[in-house]
N, C-alpha and C positions, 0 to 999 in steps of 0.2 A: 439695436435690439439683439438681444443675444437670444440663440438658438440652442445652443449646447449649454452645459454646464462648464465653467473653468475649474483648475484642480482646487483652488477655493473654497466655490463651492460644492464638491465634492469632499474635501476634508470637513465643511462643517455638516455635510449631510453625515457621514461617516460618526464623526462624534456625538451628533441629536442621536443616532441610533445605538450607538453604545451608552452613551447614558441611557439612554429610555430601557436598553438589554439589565444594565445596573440597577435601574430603577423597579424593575419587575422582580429581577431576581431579589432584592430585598426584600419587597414587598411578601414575595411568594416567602422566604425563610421567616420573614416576622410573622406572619399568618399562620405558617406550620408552627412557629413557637408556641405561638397562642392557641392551635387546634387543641381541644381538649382531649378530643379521639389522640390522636399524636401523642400529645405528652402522657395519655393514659397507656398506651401500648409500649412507650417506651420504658415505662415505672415499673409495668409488669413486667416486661425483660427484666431487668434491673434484679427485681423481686425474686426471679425464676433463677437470674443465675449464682446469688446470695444462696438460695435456699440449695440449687444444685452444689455449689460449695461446701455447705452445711453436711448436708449427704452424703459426698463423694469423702468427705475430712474424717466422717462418722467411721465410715467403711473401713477408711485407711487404718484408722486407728484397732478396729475390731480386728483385720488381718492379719496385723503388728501384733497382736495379742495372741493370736490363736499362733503365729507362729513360733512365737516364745514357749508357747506350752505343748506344742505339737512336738509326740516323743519318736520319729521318724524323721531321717534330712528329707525325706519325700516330700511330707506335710510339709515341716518347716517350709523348704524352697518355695510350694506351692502358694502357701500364706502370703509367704514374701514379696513374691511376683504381683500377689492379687493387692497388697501392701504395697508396693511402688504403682501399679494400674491406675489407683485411686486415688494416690497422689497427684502422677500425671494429671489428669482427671481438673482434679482441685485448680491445677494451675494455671490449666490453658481455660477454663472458665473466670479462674484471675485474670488475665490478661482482657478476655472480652468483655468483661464489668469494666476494667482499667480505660478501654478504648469508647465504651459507653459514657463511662462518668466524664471522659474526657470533651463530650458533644452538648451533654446535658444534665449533668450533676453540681452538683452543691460544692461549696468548698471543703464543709464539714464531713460530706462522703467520702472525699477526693483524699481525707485528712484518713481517715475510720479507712482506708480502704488503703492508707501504706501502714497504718499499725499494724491491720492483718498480714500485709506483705512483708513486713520483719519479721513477726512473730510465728508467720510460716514458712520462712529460712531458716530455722532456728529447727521447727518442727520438722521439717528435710534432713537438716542436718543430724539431727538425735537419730531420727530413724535410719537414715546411713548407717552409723556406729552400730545401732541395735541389731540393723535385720541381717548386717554381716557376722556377728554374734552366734544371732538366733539358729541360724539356720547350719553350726557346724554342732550342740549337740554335744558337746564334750563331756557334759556331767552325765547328761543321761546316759551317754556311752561308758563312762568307769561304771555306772552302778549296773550296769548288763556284765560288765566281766566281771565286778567285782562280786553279784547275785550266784553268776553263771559260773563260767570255766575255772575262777579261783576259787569259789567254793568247792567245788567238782574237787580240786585238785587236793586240798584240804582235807575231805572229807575220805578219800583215798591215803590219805599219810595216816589218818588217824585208824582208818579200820586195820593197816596194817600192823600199826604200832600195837593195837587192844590183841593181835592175833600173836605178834611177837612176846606180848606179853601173858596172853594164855599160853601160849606152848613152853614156856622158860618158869610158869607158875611152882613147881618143883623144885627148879635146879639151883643149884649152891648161891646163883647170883641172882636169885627172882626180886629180892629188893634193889638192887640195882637196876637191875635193867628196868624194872616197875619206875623207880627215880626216875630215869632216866627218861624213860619212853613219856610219863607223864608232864615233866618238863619241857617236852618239846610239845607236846598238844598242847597244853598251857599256854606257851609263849607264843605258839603262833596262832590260838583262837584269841589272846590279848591283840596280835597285830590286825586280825578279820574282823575285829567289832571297831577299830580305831578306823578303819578304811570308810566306812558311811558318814561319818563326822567330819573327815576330812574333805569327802567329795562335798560337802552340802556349805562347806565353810566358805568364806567369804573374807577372811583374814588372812593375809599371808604371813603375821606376825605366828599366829596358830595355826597354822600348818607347818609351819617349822617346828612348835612344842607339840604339835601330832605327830610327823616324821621321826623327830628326835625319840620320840616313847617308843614307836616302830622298832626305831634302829638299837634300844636296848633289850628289847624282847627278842628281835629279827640275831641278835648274839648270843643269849639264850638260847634258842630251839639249834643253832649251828653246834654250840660245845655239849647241848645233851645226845645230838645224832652223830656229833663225832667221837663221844664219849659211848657209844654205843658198839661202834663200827673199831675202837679200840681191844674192847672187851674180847680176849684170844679165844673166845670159842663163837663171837659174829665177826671173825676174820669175814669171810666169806658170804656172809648171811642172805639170804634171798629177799628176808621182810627188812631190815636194816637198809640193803642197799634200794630199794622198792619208796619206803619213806622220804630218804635223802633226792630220790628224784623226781618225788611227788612235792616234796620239799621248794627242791630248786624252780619246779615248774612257774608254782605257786607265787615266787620272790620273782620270774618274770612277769608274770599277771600284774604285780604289787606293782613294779616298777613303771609298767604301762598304764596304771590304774592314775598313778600321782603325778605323772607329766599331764594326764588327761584331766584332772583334776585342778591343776595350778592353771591351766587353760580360763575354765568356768565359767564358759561363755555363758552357759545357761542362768546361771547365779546373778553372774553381769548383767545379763540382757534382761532379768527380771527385774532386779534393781533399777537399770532406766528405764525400763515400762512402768513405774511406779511410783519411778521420783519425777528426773528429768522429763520424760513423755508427757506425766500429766500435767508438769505445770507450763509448758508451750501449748497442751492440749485445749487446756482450761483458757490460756489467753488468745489464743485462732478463735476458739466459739464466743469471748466475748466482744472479741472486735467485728465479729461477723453480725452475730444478737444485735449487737449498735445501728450497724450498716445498715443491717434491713429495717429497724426502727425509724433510721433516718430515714428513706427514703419513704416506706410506707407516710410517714409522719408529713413528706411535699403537699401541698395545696394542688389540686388540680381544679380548675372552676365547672362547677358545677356536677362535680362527682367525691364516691364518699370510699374512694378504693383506698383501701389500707385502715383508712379510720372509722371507731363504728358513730352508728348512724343514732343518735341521742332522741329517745324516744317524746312527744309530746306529752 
């Protein structure tokens, strides 16, 4: 008669109780499958973070926008930040729908929830391109000089020139120097009205037949203020040499205006906030719209969450 157990039977005691540990735990997961509570708590997760994606995608987008039209690098940057935040945002709530759907989703969710995740790679990537755009400002910056300090400077050549030209109104050469003085305002209020066109263009092919009109009036206003400056009694002239260096200032404005301009991030960055933006925008909200369709759409027994409730 045996007293002890041998290692025998201690190896099948050992395995009745691991099966029965396997048999429980089964039990216990097919059970939570079947809890209605359970699989209703988990749908509303589910629901919550579809909709938080919705939201946090919304935002992103609004940011992206206002930064594009924010006319401050301040704004802009700030947009930008708030524009990447909410992207962040979007993504690490992707992943925890990903890790949800992974426990207890559908295959058709599992399907709906990587087309969002292409077509919100896609959406990262545009807004990359964009918000580095957005936030340097270039057009808006030519049309502050080009408003500003070249006007300024401009505006300085010509009241010198109207004085040059009242004060010589009598003298032997008043229609020359009148030619003369009026060909240079001329041709350089022709290059001032050609500078808004050019900043707002979006064609490099046209901005080259912009520049080029520049560069033949910008020859003009040179030979009428050197044709000025020849003339043997403005050897010396106060208002002639006053022009030419209101003149000159003005052709470095111009210069800084049209590097600034061939830039055009701003041009740019509204153009993919309008084309490319919205049609990744347009396809993240409808693969998300599906998502949460489908899951609302799950059978849970004996509850009516998500779907409505058909009246008698």
């Amino acid at each position: 008669m045996k007293i002890k157990p041998d290692i025998n039977d201690l190896l099948w005691m050992a395995a009745g109780a691991a099966g029965l540990l396997v048999f429980m735990m089964v039990m216990v997961h097919l059970r939570k499958d079947h809890d209605p509570t359970a699989q209703l708590a988990l749908k509303a997760q589910r629901v919550d973070l579809v909709e938080g994606m919705q939201a946090n995608l919304a935002s992103a987008s609004e940011a992206e926008k206002s930064a594009v039209l924010a006319v401050s690098d301040q704004d802009s940057q700030s947009f930008a930040d708030q524009a990447r935040a909410a992207s962040g945002k979007t993504e690490q709530q992707r992943r925890e729908l990903g890790e949800l759907l992974a426990q207890g989703g559908t295959q058709g969710e599992t399907e709906l929830l990587a087309q969002f995740t292409a077509a919100f790679a896609e959406f990262q990537h545009v807004d990359s391109d964009l918000l580095a755009l957005a936030v340097k400002n270039t057009n808006i910056k030519a049309y502050s000089l080009d408003f500003g300090p070249a006007a300024t400077a401009l505006e300085a050549m010509n009241a010198t020139l109207v004085h040059l030209v009242a004060a010589n109104a009598d003298s032997p050469e008043a229609q020359t120097v009148m030619r003369l003085a009026f060909g240079a305002q001329i041709g350089a209020l022709r290059i001032q009205t050609l500078l808004p066109p050019h900043i707002a263009e979006e064609s490099d092919k046209r901005m080259d037949e912009l520049e080029a009109l520049m560069a033949t009036e910008d020859t003009r206003v040179r030979e009428s203020l050197d044709g000025l400056a020849a003339l043997p009694k403005f050897t010396k002239n106060a208002d002639v040499a006053s022009a030419t260096a209101r003149y000159a200032e003005f052709t470095n404005l111009r210069t800084q205006i049209l590097a600034l301009s061939r830039e055009n991030t701003n041009v740019r960055s509204l153009s993919i906030s309008l084309t490319q933006k919205r049609h990744v925008m347009l396809a993240c909200q409808a693969a998300l719209n599906a998502l949460q369709q489908a899951i609302l759409a799950e059978p849970v027994a004996g509850t009516t969450y998500g779907t409505p409730v058909r009246p008698r």
